[in-house]
Biopython code that builds the backbone (N, CA, C, O; Angstrom):
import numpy as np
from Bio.PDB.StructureBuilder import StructureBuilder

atoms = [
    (1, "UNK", "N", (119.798, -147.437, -23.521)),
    (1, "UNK", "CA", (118.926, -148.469, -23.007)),
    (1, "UNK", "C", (119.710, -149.321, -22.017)),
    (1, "UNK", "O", (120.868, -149.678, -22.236)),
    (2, "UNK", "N", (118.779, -149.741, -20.522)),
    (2, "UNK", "CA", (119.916, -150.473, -19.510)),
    (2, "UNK", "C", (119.268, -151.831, -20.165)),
    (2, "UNK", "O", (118.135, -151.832, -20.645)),
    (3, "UNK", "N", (119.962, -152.778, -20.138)),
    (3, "UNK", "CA", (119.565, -154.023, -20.003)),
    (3, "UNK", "C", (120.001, -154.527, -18.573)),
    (3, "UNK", "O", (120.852, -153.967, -17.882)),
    (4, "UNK", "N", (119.074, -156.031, -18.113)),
    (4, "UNK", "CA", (119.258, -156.702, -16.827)),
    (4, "UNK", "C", (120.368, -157.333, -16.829)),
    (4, "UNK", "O", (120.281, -158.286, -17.604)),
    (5, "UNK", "N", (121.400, -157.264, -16.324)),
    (5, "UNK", "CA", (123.020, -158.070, -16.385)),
    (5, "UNK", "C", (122.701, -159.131, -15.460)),
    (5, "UNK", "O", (123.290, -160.203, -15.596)),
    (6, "UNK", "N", (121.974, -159.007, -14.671)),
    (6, "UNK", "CA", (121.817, -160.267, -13.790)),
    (6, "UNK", "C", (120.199, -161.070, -13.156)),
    (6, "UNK", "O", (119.279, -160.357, -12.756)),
    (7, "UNK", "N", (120.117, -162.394, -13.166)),
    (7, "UNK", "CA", (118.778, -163.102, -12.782)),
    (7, "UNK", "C", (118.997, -163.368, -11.532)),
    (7, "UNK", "O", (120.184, -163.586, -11.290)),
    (8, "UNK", "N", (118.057, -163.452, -10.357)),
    (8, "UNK", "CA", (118.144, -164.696, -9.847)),
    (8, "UNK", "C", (116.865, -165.153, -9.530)),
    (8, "UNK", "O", (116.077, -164.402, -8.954)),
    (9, "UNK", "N", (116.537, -166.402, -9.866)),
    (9, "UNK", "CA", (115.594, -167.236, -9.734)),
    (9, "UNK", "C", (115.654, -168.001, -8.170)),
    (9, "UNK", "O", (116.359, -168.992, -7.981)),
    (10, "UNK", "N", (114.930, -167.472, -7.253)),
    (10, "UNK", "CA", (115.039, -168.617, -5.879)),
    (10, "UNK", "C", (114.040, -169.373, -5.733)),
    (10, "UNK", "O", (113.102, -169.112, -6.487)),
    (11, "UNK", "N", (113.923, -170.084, -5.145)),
    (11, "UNK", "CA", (112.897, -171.437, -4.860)),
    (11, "UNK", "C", (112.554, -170.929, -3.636)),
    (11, "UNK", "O", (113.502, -170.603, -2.921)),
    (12, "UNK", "N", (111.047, -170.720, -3.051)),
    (12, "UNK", "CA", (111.201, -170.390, -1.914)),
    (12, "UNK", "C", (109.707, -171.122, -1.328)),
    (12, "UNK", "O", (108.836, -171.644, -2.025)),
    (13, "UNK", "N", (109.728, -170.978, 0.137)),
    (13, "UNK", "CA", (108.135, -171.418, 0.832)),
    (13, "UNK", "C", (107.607, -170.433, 1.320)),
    (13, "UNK", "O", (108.179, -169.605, 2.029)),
    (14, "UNK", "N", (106.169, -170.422, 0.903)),
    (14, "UNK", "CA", (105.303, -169.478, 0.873)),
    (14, "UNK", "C", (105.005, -170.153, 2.299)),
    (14, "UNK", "O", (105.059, -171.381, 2.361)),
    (15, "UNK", "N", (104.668, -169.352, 3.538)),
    (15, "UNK", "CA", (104.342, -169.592, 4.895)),
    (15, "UNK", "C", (102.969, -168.915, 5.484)),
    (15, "UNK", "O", (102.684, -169.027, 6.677)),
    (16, "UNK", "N", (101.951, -168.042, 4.341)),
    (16, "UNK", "CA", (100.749, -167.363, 4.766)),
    (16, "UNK", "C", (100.918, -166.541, 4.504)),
    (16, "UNK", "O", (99.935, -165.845, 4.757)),
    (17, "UNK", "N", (102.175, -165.641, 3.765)),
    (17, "UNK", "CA", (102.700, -164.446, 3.265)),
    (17, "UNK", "C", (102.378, -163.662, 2.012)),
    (17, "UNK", "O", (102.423, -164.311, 0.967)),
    (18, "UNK", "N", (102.121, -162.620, 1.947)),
    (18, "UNK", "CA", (102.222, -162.465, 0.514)),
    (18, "UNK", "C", (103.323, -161.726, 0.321)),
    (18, "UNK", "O", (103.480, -160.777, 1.089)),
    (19, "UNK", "N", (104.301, -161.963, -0.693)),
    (19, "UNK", "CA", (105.523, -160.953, -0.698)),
    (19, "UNK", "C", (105.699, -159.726, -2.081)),
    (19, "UNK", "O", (105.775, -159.875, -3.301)),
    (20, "UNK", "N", (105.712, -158.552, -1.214)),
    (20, "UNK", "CA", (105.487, -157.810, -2.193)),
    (20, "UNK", "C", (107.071, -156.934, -1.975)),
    (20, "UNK", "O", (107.794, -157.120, -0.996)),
    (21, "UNK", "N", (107.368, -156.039, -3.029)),
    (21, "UNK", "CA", (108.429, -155.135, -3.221)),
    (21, "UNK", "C", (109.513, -156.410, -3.615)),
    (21, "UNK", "O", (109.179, -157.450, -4.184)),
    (22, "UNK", "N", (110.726, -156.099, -3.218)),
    (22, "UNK", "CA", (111.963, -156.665, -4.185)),
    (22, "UNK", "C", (112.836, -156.902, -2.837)),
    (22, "UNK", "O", (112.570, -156.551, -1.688)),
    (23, "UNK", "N", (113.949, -157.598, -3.330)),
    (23, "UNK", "CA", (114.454, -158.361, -2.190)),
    (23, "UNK", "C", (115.370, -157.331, -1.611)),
    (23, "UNK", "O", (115.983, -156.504, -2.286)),
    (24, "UNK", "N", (115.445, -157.511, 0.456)),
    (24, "UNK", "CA", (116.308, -155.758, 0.861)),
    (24, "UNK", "C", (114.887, -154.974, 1.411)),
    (24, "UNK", "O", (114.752, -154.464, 2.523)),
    (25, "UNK", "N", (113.977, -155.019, 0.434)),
    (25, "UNK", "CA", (112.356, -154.416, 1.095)),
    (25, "UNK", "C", (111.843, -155.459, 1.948)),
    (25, "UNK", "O", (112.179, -156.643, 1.908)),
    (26, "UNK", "N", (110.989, -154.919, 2.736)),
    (26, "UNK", "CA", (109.935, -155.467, 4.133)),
    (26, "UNK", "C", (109.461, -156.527, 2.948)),
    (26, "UNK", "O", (109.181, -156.196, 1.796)),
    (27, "UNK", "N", (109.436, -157.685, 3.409)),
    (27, "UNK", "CA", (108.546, -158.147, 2.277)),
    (27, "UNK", "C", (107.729, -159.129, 3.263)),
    (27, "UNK", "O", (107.217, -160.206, 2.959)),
    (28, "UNK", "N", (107.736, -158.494, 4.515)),
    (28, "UNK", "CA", (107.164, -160.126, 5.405)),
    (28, "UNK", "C", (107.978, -161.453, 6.055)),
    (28, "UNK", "O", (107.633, -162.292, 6.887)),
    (29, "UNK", "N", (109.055, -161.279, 5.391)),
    (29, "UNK", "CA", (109.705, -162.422, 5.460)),
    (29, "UNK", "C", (109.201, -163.912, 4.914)),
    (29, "UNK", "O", (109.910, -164.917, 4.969)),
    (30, "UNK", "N", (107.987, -163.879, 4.432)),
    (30, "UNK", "CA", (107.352, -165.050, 4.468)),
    (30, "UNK", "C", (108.713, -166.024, 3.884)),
    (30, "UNK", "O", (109.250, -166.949, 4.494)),
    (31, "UNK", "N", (109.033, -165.541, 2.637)),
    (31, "UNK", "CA", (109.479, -166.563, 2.083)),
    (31, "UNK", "C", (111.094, -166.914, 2.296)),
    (31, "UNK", "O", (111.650, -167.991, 2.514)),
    (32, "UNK", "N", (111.650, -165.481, 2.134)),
    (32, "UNK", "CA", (113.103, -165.559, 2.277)),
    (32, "UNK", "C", (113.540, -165.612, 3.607)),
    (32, "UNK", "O", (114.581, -164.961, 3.691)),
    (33, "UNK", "N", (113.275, -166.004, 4.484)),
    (33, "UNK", "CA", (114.101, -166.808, 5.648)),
    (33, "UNK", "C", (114.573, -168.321, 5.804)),
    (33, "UNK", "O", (113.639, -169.080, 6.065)),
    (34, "UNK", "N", (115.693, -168.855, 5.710)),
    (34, "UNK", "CA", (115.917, -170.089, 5.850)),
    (34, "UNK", "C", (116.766, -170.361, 4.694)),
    (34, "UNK", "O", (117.722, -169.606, 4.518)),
    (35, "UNK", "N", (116.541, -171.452, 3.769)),
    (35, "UNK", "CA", (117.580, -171.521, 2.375)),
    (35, "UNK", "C", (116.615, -172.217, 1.367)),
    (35, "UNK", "O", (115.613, -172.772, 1.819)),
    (36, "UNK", "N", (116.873, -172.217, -0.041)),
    (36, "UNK", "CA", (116.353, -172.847, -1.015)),
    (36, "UNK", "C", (117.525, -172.913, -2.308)),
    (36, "UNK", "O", (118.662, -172.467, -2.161)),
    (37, "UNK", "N", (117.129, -173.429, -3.347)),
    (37, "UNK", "CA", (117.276, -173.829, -4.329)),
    (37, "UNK", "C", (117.733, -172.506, -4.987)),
    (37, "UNK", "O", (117.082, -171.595, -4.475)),
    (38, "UNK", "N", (118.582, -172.045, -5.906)),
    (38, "UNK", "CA", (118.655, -170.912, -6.503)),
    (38, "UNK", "C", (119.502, -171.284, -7.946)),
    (38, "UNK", "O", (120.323, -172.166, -8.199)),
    (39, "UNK", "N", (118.902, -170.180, -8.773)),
    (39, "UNK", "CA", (119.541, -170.056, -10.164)),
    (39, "UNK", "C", (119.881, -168.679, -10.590)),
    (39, "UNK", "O", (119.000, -167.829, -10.722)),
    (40, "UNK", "N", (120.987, -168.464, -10.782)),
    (40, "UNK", "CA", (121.637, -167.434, -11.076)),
    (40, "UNK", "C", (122.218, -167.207, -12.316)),
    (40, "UNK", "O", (123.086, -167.956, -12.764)),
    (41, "UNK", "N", (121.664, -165.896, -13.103)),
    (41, "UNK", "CA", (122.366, -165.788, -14.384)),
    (41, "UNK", "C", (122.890, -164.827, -14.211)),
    (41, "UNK", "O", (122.141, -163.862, -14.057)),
    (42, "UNK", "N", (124.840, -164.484, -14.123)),
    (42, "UNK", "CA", (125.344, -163.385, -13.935)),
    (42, "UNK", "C", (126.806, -163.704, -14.824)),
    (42, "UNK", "O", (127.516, -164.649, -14.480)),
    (43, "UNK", "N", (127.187, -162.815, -16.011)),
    (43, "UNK", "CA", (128.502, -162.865, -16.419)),
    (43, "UNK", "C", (128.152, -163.818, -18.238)),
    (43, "UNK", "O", (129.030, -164.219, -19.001)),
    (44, "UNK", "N", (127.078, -163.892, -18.383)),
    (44, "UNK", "CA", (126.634, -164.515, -19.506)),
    (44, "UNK", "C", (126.173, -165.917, -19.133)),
    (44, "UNK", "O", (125.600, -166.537, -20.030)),
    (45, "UNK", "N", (126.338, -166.557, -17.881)),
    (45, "UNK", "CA", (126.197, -167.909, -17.476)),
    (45, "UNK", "C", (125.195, -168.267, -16.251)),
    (45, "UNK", "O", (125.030, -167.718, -15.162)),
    (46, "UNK", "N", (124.649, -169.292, -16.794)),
    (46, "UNK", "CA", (123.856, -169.777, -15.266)),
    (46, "UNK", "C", (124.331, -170.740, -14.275)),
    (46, "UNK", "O", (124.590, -171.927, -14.473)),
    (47, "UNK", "N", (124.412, -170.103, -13.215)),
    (47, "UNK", "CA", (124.692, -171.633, -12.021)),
    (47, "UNK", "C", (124.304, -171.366, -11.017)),
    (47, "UNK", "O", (124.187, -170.227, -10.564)),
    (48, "UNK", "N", (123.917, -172.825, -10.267)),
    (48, "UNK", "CA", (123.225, -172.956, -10.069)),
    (48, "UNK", "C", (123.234, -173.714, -8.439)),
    (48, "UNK", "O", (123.707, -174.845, -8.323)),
    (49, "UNK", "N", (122.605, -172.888, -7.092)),
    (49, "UNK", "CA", (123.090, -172.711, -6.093)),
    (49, "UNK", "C", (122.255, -172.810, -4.851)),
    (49, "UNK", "O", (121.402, -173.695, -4.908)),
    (50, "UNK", "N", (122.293, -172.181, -3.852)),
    (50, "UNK", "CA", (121.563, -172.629, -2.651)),
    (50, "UNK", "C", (121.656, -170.799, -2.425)),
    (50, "UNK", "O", (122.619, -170.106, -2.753)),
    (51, "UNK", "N", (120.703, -170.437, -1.946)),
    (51, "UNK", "CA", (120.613, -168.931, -1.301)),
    (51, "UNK", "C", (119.945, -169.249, 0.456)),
    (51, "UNK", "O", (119.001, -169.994, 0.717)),
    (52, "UNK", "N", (120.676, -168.527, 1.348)),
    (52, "UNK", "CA", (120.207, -168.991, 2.651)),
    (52, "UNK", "C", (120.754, -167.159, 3.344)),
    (52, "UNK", "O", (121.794, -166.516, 3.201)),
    (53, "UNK", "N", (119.151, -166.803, 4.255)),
    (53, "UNK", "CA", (119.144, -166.257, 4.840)),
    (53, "UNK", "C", (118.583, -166.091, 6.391)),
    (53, "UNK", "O", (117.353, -166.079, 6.428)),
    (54, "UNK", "N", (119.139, -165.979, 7.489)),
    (54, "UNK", "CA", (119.191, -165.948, 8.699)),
    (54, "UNK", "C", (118.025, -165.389, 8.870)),
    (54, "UNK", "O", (117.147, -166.220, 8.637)),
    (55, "UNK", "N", (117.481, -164.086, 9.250)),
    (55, "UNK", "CA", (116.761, -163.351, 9.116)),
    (55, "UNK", "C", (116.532, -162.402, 8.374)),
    (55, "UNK", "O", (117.175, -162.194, 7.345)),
    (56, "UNK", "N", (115.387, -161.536, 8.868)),
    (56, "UNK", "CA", (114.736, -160.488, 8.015)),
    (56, "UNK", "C", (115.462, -159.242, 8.305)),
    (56, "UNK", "O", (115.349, -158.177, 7.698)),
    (57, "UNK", "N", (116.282, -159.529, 9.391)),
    (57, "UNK", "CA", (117.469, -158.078, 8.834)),
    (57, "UNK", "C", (118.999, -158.043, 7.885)),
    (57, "UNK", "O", (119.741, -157.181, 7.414)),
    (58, "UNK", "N", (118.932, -159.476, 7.946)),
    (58, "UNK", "CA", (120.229, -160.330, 7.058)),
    (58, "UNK", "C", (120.286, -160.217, 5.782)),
    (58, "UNK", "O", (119.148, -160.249, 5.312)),
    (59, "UNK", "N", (121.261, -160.075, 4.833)),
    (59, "UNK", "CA", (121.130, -160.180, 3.221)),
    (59, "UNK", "C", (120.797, -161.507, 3.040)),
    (59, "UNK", "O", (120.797, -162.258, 4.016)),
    (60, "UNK", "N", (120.451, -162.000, 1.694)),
    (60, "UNK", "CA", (120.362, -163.153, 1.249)),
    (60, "UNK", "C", (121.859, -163.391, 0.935)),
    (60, "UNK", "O", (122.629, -162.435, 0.840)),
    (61, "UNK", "N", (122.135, -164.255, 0.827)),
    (61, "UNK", "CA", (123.563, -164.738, 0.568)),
    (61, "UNK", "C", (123.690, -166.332, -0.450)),
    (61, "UNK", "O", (123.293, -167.454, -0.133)),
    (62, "UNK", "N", (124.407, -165.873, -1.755)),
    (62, "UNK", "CA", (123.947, -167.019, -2.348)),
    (62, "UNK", "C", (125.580, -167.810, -2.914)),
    (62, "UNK", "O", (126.526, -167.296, -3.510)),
    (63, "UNK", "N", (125.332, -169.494, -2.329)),
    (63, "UNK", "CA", (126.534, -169.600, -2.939)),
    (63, "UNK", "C", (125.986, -171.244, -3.954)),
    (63, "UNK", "O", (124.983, -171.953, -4.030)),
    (64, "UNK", "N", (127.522, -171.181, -4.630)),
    (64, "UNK", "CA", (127.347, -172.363, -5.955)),
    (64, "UNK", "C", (128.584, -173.463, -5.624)),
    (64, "UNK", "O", (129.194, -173.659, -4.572)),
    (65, "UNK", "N", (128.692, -174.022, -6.783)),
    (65, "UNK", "CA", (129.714, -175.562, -6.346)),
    (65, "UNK", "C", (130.749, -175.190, -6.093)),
    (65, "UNK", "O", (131.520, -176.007, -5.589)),
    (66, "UNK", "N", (131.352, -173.397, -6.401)),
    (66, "UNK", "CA", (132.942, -172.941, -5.848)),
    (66, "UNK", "C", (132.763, -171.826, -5.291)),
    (66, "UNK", "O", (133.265, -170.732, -5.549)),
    (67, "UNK", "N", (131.814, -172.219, -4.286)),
    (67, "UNK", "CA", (131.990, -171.169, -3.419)),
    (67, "UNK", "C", (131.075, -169.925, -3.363)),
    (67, "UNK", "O", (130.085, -170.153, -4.057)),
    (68, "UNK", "N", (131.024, -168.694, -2.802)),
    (68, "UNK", "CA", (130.405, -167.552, -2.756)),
    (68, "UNK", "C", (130.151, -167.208, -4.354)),
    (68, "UNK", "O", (131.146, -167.153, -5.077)),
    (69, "UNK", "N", (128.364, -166.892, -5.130)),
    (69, "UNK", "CA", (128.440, -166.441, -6.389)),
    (69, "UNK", "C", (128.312, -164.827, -6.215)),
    (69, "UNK", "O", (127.764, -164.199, -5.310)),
    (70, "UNK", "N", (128.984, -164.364, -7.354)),
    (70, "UNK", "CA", (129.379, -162.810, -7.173)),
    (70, "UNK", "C", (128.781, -162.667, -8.462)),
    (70, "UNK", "O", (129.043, -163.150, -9.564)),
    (71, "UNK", "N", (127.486, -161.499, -7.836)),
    (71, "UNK", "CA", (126.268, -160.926, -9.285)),
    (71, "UNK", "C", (127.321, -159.990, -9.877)),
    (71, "UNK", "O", (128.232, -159.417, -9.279)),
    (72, "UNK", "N", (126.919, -159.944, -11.543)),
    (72, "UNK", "CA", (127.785, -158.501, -11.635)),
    (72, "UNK", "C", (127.248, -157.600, -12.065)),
    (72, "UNK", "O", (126.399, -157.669, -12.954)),
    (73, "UNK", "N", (127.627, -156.594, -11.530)),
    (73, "UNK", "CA", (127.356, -154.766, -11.519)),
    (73, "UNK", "C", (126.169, -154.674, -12.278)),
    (73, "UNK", "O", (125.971, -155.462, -13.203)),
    (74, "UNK", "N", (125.274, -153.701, -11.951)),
    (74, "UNK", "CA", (123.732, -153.331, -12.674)),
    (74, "UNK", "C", (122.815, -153.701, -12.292)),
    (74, "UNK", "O", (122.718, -153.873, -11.077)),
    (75, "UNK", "N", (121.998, -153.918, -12.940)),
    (75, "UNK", "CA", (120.572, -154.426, -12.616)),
    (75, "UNK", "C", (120.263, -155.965, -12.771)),
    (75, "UNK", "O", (120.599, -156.830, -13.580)),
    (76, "UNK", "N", (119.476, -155.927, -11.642)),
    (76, "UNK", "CA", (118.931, -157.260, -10.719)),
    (76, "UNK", "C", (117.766, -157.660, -11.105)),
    (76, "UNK", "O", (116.866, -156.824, -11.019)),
    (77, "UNK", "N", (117.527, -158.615, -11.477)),
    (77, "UNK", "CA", (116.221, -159.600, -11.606)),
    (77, "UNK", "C", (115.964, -160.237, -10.685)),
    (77, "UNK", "O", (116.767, -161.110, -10.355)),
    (78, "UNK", "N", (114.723, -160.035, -9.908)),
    (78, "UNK", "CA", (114.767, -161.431, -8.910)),
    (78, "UNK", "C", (113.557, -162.284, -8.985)),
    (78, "UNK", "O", (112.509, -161.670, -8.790)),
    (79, "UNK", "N", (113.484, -163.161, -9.149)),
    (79, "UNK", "CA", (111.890, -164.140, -9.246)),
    (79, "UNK", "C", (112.066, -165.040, -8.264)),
    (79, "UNK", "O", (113.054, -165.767, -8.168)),
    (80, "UNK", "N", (110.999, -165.020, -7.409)),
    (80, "UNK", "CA", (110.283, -166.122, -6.523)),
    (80, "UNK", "C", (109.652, -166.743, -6.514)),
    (80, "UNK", "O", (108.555, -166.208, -6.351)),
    (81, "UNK", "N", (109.565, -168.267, -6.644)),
    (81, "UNK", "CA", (108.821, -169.068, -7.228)),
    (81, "UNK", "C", (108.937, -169.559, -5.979)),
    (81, "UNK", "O", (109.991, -169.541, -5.345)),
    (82, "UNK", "N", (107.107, -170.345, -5.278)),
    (82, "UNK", "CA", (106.931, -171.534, -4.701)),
    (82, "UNK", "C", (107.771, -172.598, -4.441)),
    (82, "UNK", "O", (108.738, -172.577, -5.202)),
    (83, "UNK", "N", (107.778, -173.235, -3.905)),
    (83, "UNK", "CA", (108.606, -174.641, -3.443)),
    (83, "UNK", "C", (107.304, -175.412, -4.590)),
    (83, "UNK", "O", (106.235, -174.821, -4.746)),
    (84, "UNK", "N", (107.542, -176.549, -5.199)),
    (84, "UNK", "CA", (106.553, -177.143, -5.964)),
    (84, "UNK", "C", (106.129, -176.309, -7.581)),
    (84, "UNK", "O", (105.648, -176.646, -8.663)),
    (85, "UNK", "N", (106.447, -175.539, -7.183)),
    (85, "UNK", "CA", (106.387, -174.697, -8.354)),
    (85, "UNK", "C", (107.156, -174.054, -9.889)),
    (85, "UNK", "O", (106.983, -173.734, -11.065)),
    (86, "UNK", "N", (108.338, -174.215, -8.486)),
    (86, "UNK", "CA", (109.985, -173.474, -9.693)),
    (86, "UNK", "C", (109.716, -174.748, -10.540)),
    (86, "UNK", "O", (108.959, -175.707, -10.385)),
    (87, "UNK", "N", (111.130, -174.203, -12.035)),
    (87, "UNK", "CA", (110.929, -174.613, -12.711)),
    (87, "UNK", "C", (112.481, -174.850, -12.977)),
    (87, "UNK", "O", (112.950, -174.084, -13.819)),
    (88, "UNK", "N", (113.558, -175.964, -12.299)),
    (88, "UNK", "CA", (114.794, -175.410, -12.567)),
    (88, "UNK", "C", (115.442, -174.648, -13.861)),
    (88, "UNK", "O", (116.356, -173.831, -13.746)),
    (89, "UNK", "N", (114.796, -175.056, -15.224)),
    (89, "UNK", "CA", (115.656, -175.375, -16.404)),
    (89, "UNK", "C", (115.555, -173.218, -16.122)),
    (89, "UNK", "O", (114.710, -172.640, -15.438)),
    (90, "UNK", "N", (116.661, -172.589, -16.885)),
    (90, "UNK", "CA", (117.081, -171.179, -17.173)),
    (90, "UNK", "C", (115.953, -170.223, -18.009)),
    (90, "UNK", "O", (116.219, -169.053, -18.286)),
]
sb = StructureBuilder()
sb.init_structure("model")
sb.init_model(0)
sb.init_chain("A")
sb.init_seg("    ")
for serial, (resi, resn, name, xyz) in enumerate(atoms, 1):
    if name == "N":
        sb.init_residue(resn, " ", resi, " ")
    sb.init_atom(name, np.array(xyz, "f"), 0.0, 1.0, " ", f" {name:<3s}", serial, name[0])
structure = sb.get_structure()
């Protein structure tokens, strides 16, 4: 059985978009261009960060209070929540 080794929760603005597939897929860009709010559970721990991406050919790139956060190995969770919507607590 795999389990998910890693979350990330981003805060994002919905712009007229609907975003479908997973982050890396066409998704419109609606939401993930620019930066938001992010929560990351990777390594048994959450912290808690800013994710900012340039464009829609750019990775997301997410960093925390020391710097660049590094997901670890496996499988990815990703949830997108509204601006007004997220929910910080884990």
């Amino acid at each position: 059985m795999t389990f998910t080794t890693t979350k990330l929760r981003l805060r994002v603005a919905l712009v007229g978009a609907l975003l479908t597939g997973v982050v890396g897929c066409d998704s419109g860009g609606g939401g993930t261009i620019g930066f938001g709010e992010v929560w990351v559970f990777t390594a048994g721990k959450w912290v808690f960060g800013q994710w900012t991406r340039a464009n829609r050919s750019s990775p997301i790139e997410l960093t925390g209070p020391h710097g660049r956060i590094t997901l670890t190995p496996g499988r990815t969770w990703v949830e997108l929540a509204r601006s007004g919507t997220f929910s910080p607590l884990p």
